[in-house]
VMD Tcl script that draws the C-alpha trace (Angstrom):
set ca {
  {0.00 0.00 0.00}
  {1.44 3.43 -0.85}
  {-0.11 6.30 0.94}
  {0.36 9.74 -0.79}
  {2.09 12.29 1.32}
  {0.02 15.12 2.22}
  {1.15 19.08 1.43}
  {1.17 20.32 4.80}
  {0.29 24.29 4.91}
  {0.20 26.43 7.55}
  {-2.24 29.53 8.29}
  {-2.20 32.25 10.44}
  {-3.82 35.16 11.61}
  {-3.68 37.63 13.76}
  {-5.89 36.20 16.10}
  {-9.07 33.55 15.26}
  {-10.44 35.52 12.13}
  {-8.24 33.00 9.82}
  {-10.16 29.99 11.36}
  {-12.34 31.16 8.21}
  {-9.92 30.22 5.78}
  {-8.77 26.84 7.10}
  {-12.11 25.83 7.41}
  {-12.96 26.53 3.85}
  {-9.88 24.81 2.68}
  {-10.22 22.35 5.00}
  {-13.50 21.53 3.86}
  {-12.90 21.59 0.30}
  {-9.06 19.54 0.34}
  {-9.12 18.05 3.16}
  {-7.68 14.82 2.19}
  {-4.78 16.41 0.21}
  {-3.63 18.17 2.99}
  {-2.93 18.63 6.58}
  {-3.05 22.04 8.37}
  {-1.27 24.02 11.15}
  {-3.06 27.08 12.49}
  {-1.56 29.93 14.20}
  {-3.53 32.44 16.07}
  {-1.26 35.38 16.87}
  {-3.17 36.31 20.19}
  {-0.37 37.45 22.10}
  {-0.18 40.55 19.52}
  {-3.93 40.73 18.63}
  {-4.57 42.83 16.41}
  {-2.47 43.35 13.82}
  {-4.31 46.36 12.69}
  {-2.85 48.75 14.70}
  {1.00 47.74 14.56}
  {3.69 49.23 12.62}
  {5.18 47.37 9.52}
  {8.12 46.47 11.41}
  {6.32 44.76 13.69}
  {3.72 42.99 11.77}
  {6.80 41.51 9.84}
  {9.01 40.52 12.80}
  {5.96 39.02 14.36}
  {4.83 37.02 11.05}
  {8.85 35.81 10.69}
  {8.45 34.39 13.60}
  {5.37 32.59 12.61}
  {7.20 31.60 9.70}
  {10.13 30.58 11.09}
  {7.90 28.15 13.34}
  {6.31 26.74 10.62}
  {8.94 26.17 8.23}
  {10.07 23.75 12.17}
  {7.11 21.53 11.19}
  {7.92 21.44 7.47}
  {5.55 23.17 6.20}
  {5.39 23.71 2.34}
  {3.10 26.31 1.45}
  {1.89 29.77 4.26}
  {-0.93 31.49 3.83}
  {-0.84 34.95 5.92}
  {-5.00 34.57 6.60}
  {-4.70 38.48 8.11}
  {-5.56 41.19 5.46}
  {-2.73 43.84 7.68}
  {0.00 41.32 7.12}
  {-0.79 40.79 3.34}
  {-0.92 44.24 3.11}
  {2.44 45.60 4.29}
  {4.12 42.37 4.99}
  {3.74 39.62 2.26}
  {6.05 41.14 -0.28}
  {9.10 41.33 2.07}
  {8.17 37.43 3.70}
  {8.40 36.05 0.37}
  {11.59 37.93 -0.37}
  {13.34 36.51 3.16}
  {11.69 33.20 2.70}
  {12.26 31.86 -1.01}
  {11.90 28.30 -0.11}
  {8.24 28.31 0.62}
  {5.71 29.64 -1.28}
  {3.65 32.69 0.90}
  {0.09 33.40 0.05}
  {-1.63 36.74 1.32}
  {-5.19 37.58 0.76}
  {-5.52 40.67 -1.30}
  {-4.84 39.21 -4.78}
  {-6.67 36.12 -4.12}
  {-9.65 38.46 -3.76}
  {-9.51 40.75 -5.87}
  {-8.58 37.86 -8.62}
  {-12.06 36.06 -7.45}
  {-14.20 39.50 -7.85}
  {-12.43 40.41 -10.99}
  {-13.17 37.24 -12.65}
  {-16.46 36.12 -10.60}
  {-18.53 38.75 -10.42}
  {-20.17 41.21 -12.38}
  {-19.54 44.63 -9.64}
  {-18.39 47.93 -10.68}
  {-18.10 49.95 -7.42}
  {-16.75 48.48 -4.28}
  {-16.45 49.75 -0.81}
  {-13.58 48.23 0.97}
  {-13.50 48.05 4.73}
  {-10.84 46.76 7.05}
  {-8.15 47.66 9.54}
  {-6.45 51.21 9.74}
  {-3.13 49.20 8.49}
  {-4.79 47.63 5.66}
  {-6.33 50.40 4.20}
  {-3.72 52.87 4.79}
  {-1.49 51.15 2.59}
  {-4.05 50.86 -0.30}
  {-3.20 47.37 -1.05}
  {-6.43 46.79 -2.49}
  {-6.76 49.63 -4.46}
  {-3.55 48.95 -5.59}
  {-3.92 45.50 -6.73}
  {-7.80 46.43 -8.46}
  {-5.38 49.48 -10.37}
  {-5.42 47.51 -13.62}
  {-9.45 47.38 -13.72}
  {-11.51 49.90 -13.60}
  {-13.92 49.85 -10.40}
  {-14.84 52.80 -8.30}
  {-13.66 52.14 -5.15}
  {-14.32 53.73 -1.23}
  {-12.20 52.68 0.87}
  {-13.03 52.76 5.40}
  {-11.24 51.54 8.04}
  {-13.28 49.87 10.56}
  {-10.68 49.18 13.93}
  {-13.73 48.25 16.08}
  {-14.86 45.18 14.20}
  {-11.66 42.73 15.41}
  {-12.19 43.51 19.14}
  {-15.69 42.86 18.95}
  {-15.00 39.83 17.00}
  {-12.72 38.40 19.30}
  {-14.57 39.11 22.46}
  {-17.58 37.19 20.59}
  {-19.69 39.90 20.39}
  {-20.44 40.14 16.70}
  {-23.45 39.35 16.99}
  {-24.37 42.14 19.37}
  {-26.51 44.97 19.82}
  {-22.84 46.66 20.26}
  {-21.63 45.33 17.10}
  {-25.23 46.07 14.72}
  {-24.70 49.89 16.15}
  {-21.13 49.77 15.24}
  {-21.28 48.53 11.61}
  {-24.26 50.92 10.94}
  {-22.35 53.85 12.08}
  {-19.59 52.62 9.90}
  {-21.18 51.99 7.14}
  {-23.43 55.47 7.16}
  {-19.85 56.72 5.99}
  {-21.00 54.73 2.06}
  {-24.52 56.54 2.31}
  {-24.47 58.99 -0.80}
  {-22.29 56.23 -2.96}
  {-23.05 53.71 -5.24}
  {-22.02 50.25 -4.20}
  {-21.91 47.27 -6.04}
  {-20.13 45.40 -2.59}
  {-18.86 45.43 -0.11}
  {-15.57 43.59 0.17}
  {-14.53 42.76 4.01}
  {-10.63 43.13 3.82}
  {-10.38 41.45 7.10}
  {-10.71 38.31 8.27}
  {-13.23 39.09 10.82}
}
mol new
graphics top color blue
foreach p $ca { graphics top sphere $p radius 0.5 }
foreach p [lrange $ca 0 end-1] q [lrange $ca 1 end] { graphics top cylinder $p $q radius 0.2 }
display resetview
């Protein structure tokens, strides 16, 4: 009997948000491969960290995974894609590092039919316009907000709150007078 050996990839997060992902992929290829999750809690959130630090905390992440031989990352937080991915995959050649920003905007480009977008997410992610950089070669009106109250409430498991309603409507309110298409949740969360 010869069993075929199993890509093993590792996820992480900032915290729980990137349970999402390895549950979708876990769901979908789950008997190709195995999965490590890391949940960054000690530095929760991301968000509202400088570069520097989102990158020496994701090396470290990295630098654990590629312990338990693991052959493919995916960075499952939107603020490490953002202003970390680029310089990961430069240090670490011998993996291969997935963020989530062209994976998305890949999927709406070729999946759906939208035209303006409002993107919300942390104050790191959309301050470095990562999104609207990667959607630059297509032509979709974009609005970008950044929303820092949606991880906490996440993670103290109050998204489904009175708190958290109040929260995203105030939020929101900002996309009023403004076409939308979607809304594309640049977090996790």
């Amino acid at each position: 009997m010869h069993i075929k050996k199993q890509t093993k990839i590792g996820i992480f997060d900032s915290g729980l948000g990137g349970l999402t992902v390895l549950k979708s992929l876990s769901r979908k290829f789950r008997n190709q491969h195995s999965y490590i999750y890391f949940g960054d809690t000690a530095h929760l959130p991301y968000g509202d960290k400088s570069k520097d630090s989102i990158i020496k905390y994701s090396k470290k992440i990295i630098d654990f995974f590629l312990k338990k031989k693991v052959e493919i990352i995916i960075i499952a937080c939107n603020s490490a894609s953002s202003v970390a991915l680029k310089d990961l995959q430069s240090i670490y050649k011998e993996v291969t590092i997935i963020g989530m920003i062209e994976p998305s905007v890949e999927y709406i480009v070729n999946h759906t039919n939208l035209e303006s977008i409002s993107i919300i997410g942390t104050e790191t992610t959309i301050k470095s316009n990562s999104y609207v950089k990667a959607f630059s070669s297509y032509n979709y009106n974009l609005y970008s907000l950044a929303c820092p109250l949606f991880v906490p409430l996440v993670e103290e498991g109050w998204e489904n709150s009175d708190i958290a309603l109040k929260v995203a409507k105030k939020y929101l309110s900002k996309f009023n007078n403004k076409k939308l298409d979607g809304l594309l949740l640049a977090c996790t969360h």
